[in-house]
C-alpha positions as CSV (number, residue, x, y, z in Angstrom):
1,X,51.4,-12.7,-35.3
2,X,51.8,-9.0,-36.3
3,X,50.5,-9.9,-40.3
4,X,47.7,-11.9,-38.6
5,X,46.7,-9.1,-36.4
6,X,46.5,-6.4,-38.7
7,X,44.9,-8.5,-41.4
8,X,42.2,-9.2,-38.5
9,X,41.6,-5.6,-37.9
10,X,41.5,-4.4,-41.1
11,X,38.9,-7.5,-42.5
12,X,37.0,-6.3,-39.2
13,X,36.6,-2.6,-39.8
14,X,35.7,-3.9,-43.6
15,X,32.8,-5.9,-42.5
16,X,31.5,-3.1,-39.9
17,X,32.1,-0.4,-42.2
18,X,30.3,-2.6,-45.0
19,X,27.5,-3.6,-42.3
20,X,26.3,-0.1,-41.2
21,X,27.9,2.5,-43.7
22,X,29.1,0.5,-47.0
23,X,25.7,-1.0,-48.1
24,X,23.7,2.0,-47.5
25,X,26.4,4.3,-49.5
26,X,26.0,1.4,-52.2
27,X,22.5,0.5,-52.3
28,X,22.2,4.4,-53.1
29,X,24.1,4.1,-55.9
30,X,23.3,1.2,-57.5
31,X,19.6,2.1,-57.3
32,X,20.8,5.9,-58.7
33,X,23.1,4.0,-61.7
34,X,19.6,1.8,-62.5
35,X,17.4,4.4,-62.7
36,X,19.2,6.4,-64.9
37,X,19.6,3.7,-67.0
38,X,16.0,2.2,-66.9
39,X,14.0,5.3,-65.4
40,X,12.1,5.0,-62.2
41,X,9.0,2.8,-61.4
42,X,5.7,4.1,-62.3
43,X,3.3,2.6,-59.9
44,X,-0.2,1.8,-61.3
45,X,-3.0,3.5,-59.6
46,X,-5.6,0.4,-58.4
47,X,-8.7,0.8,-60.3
48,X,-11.9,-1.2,-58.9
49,X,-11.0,-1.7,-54.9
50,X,-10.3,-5.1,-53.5
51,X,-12.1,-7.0,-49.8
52,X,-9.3,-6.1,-47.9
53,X,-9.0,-7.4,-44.2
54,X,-7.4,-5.6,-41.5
55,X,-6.2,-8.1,-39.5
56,X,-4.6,-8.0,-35.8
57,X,-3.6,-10.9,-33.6
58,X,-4.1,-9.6,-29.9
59,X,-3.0,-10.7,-26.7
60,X,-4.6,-8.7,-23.3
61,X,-5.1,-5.2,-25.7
62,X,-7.6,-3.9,-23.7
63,X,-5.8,-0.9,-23.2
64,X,-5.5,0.3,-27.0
65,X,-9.1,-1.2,-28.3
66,X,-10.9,1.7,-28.0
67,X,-8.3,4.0,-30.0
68,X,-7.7,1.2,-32.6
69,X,-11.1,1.0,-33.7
70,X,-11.4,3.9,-33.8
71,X,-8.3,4.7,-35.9
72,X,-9.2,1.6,-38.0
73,X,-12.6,2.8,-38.6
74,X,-11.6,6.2,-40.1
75,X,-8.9,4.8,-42.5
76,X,-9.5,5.8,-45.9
77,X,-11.0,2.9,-48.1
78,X,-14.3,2.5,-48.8
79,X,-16.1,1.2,-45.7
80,X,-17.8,-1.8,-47.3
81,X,-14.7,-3.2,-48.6
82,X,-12.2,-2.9,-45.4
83,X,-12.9,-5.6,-42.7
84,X,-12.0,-5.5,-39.2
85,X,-10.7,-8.8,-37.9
86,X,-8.7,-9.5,-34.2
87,X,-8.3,-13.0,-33.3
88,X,-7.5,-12.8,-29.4
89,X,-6.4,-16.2,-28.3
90,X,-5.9,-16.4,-24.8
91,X,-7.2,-12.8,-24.0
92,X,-8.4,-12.8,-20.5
93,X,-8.5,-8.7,-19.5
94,X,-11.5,-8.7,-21.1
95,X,-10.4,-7.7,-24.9
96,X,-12.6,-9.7,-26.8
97,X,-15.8,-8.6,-24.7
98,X,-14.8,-4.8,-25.3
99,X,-14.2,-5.4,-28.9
100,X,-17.8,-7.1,-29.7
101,X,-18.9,-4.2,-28.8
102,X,-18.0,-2.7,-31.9
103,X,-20.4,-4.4,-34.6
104,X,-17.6,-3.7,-37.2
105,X,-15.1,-5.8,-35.7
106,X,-14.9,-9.5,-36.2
107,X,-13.6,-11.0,-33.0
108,X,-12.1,-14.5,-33.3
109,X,-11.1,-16.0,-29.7
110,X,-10.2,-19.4,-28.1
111,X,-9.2,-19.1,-24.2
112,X,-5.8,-21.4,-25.1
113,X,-2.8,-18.6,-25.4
114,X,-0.3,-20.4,-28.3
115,X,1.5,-17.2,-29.6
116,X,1.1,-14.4,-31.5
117,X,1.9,-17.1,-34.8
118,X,-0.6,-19.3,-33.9
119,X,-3.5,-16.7,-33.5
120,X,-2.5,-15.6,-37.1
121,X,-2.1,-19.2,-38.7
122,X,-6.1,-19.7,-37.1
123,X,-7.2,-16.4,-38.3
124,X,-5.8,-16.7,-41.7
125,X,-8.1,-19.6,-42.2
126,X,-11.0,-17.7,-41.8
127,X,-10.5,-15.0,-44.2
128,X,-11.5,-14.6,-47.7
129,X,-10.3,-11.1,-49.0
130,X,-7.6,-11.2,-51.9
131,X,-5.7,-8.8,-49.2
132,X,-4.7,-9.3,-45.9
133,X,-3.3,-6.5,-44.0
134,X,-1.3,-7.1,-40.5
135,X,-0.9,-5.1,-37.8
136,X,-0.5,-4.5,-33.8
137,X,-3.2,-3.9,-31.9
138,X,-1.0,-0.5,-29.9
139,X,-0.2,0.9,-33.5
140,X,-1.8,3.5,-34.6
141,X,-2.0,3.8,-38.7
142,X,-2.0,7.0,-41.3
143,X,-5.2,7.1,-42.8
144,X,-4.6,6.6,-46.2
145,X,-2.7,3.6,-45.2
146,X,-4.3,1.3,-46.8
147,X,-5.0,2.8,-49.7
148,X,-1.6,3.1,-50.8
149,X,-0.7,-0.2,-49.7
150,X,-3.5,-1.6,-52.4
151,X,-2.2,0.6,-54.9
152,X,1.0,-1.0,-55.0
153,X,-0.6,-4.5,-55.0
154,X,-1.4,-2.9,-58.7
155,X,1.3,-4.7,-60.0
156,X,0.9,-8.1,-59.8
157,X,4.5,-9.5,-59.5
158,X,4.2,-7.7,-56.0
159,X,3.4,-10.3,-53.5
160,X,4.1,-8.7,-50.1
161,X,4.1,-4.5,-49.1
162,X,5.5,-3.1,-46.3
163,X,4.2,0.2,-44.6
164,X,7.4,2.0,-42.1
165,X,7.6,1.8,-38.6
166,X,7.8,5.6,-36.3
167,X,8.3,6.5,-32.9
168,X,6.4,8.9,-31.8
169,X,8.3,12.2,-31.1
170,X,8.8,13.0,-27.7
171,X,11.5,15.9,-26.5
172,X,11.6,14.1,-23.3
173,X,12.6,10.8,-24.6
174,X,15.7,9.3,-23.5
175,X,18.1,7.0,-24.5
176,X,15.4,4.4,-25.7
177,X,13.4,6.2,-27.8
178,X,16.0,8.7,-29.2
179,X,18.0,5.7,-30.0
180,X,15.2,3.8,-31.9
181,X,13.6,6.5,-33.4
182,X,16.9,7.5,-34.9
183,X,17.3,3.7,-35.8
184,X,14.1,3.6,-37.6
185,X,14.6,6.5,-40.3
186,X,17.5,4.6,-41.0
187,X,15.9,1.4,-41.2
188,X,12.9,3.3,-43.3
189,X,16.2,4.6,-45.5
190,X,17.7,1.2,-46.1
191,X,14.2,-0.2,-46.9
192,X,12.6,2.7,-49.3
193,X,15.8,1.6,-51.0
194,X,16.3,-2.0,-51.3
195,X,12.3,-1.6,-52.6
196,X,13.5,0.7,-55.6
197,X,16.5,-1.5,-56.3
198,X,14.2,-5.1,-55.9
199,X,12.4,-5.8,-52.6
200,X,12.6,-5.1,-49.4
201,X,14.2,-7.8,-47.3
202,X,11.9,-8.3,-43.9
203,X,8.6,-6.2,-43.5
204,X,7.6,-4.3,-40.7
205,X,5.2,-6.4,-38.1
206,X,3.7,-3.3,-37.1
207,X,2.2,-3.1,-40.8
208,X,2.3,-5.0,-43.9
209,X,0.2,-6.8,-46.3
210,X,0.1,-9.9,-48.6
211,X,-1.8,-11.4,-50.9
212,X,-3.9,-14.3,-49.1
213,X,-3.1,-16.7,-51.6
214,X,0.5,-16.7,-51.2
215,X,0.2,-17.5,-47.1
216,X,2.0,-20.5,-46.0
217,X,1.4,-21.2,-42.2
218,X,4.3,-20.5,-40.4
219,X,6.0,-22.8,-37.7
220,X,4.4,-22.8,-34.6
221,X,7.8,-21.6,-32.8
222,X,8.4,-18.8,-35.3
223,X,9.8,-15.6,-33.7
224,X,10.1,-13.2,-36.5
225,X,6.9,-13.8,-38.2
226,X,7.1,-11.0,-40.1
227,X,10.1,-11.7,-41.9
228,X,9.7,-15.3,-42.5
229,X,6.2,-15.0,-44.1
230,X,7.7,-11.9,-46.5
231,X,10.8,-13.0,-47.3
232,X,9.7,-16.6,-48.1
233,X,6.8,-14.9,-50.2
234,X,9.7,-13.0,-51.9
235,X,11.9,-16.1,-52.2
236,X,9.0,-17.5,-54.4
237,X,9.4,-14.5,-57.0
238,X,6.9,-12.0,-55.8
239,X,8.5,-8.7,-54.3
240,X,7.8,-7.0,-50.9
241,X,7.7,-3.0,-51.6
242,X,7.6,-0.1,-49.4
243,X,5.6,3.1,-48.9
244,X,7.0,5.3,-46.5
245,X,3.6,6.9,-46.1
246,X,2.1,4.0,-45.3
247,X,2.7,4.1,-41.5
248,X,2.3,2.9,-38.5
249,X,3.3,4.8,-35.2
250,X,4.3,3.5,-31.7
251,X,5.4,4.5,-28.7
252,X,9.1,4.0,-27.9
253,X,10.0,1.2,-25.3
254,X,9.7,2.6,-21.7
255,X,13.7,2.6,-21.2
256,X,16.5,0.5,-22.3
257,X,16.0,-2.3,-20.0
258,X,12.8,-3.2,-22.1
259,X,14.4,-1.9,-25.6
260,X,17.3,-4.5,-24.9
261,X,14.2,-7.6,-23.9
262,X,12.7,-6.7,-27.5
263,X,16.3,-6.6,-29.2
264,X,17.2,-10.1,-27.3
265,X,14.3,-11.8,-28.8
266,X,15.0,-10.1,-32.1
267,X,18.0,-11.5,-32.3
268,X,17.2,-14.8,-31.4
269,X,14.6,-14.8,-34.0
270,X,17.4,-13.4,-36.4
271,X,19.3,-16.3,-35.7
272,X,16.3,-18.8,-36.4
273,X,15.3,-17.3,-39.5
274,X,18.8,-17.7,-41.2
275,X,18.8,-21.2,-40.5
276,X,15.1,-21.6,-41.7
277,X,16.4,-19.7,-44.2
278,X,19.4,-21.2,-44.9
279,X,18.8,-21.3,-49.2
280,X,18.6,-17.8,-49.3
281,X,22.0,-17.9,-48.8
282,X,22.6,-19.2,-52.2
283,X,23.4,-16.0,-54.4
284,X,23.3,-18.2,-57.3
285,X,20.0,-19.3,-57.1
286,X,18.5,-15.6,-55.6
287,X,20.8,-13.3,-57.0
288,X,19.7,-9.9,-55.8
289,X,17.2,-11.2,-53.1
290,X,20.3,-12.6,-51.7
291,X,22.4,-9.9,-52.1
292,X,20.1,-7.8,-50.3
293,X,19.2,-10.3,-47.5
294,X,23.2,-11.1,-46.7
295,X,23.8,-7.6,-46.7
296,X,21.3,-5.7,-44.6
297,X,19.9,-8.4,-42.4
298,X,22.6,-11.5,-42.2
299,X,26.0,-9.3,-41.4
300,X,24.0,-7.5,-38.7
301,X,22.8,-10.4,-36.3
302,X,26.3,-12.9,-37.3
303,X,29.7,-10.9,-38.6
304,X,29.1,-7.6,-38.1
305,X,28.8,-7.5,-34.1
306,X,31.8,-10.1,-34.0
307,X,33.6,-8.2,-35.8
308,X,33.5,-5.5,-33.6
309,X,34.7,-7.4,-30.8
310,X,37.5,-8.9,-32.6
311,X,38.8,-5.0,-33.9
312,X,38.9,-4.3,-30.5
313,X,40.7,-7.0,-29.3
314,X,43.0,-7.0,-32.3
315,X,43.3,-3.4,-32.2
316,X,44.2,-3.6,-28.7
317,X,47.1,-6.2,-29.2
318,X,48.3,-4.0,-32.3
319,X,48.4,-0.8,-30.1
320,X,50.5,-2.5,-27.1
321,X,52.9,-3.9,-29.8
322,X,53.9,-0.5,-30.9
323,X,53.1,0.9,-27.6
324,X,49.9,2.6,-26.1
325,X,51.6,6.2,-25.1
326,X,53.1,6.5,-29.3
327,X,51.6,8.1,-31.5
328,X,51.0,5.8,-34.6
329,X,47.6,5.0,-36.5
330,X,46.9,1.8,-34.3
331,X,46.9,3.4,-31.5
332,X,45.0,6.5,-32.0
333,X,42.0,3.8,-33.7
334,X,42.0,1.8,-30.2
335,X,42.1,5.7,-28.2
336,X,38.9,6.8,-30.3
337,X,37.4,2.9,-30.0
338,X,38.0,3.4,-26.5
339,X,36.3,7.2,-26.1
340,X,33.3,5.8,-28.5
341,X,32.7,2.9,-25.6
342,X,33.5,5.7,-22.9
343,X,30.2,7.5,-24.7
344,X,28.4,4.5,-24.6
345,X,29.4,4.1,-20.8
346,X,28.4,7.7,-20.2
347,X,25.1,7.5,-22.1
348,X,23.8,4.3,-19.6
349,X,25.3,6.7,-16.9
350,X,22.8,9.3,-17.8
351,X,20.2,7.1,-18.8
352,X,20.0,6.3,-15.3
353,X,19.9,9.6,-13.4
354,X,17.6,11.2,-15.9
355,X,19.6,13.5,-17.4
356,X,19.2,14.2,-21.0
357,X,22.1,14.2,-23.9
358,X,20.8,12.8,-26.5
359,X,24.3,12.8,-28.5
360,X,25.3,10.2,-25.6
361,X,22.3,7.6,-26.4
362,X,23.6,6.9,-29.9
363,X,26.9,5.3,-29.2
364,X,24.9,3.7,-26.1
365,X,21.9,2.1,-28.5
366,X,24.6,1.3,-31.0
367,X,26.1,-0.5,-28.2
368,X,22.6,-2.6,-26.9
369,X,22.1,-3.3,-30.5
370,X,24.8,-5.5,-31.0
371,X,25.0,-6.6,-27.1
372,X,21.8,-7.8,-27.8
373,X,22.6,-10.2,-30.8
374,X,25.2,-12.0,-28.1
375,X,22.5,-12.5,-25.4
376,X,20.1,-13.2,-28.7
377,X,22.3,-15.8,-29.7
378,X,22.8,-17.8,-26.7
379,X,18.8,-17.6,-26.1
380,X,18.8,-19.2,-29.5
381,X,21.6,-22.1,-28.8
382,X,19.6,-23.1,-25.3
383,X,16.0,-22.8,-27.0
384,X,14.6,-20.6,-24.5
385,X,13.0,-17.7,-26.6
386,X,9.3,-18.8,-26.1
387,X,6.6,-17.7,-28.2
388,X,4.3,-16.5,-25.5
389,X,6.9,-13.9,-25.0
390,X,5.8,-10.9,-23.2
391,X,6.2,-7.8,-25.0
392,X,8.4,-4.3,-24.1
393,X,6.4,-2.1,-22.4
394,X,6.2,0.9,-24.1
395,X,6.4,5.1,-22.9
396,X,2.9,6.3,-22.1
């Protein structure tokens, strides 16, 4: 039982380690050790300017339509060749009357609410551009956005580009948005990285682009849509790259309470997507797209937060084996497991009465991360994600 127990903990800490440390530390140096053996990617500038469509799927937006139009109308790219599409199905807050106010904007709508997937499977039928551009309706975009995003559809074995996702700063955050704002730069690391080494693995909803003629409609019941329609572009042999300047900013959710709702259905959606995705699995077959999907996405929703449940547990056992008041190495991993928790505990404590220490909200985000893969999961198993899901609220 001892052997078993320490082999547990040890393959446990591995796959953590590896999950939120290890492939960072080596993505950075396998994408250093190939570009100083092949010299870094040299982007073509896009000559002549494509049609490119700026398309949002929009459900009860009134609130943001005004300062999305007006922050899609002063993106630079010439005018004539960037339309403005929103397809609104089942808006009833008045959306689609505000936005035909705006001659520039195309408004598609149908009063039957099917999800966020089915608006974009309808709209997609209606475009023509060789670009189409997705983004949320409460996202606000840099202005050369756009531009940058075409440039890298320069090279044509790129099928898919992702722009990054920020928070918007805000001293006054708490654990919510200092949580997912640090999340994201980490994220935005991970994915300016697995771009340089081959292709991103899962764009960013809040902005990305494909080419129109590699869309295949997506499942009706899709949750992810974003990573689905990238990842099976990229699983086709056309790579999804990154710009970090091509961004698109957001408020943080309102608190955790509506931070852990969007990381629930996450999950759940993480959980379908590897089994609609089950061939990406095969390393023989995708070689570095798999690679790169097993290791940043895969161990995160499946082994990675079992695995820190299980070196607890183990660590536990190991610790009262040897006894919890000596001083040996197993018991001074379960003491600092047990203060890291503590910080979590103490972070919700604070979250609570308002009080601000932002050191506190990491261990306590880490901690709704992976407590929301559990609840994800199980949401999965009894089929009760549904895709007419209502969003987070976000901070004002």
């Amino acid at each position: 039982m001892y052997c078993f127990l320490t082999v547990l903990f040890w393959l446990s800490i591995l796959i953590v380690c590896y999950t939120y440390v290890g492939y960072a530390v080596l993505l950075w140096l396998m994408v250093k050790i190939r570009e100083a053996v092949k010299g870094k990617r040299v982007w073509k500038v896009a000559g002549d300017y494509p049609e490119v469509t700026l398309l949002v799927a929009a459900y009860n937006e009134k609130d943001y339509v005004t300062a999305k139009v007006k922050n899609s109308t002063e993106l630079e790219y010439p005018k004539e060749k960037l339309k403005l599409v929103w397809v609104t199905d089942g808006s009833d807050d008045g959306t689609p009357d505000l936005l035909r106010q705006y001659p520039e904007v195309t408004v598609h709508h149908q009063p039957v609410r099917a999800g966020k997937i089915s608006a974009m499977n309808r709209g997609m039928k209606l475009l023509d551009t060789s670009i189409v551009i997705f983004s949320d309706a409460n996202t606000m975009l840099g202005k050369d956005s756009v531009m940058r995003i075409v440039h890298l559809f320069a090279d044509p074995g790129v099928g898919c580009v992702s722009g990054e996702k920020r928070i918007f700063n805000n001293e006054k955050d708490m654990a919510a948005g200092a949580g997912e704002s640090l999340y994201w730069k980490y994220e935005s690391f991970l994915k300016s990285y697995d771009a340089r080494l081959y292709s991103v693995v899962g764009a960013a909803g809040e902005l990305f682009a494909i080419r129109r003629e590699y869309y295949a409609e997506v499942e009706k019941d899709t949750l992810l849509d974003d990573f689905i329609i990238s990842l099976r572009i990229a699983m086709k042999g056309h790579t999804t790259q990154y710009d970090p300047e091509a961004y698109a900013c957001e408020d943080s959710s309102a608190n955790v309470k509506e931070e852990l709702k969007r990381k629930v259905r996450i999950a759940a959606g993480g959980f379908q997507s590897i089994v609609r995705l089950a061939p990406l699995l095969n390393i023989f077959k995708y070689g570095m797209l798999s690679f790169q999907y097993i290791s940043h996405r895969v161990l995160r929703w499946t082994l990675a937060p079992l695995s820190l449940l299980l070196l607890l547990v183990s660590n536990f056992a190991l610790a009262c084996r040897l006894g919890l008041c000596s001083c040996n190495f197993f018991t001074i991993a379960f003491r600092l497991q047990i203060c890291f928790y503590a910080m979590a505990l103490l972070g919700w404590f604070l979250e609570n009465r308002r009080i601000k220490l932002k050191i506190l909200f990491v261990p306590y985000y880490f901690f709704i991360m992976n407590y929301a893969v559990y609840l994800g999961f199980f949401r999965y198993m009894k089929k009760s994600q549904n895709v007419t899901w209502e969003r987070a609220k976000r901070r004002n």
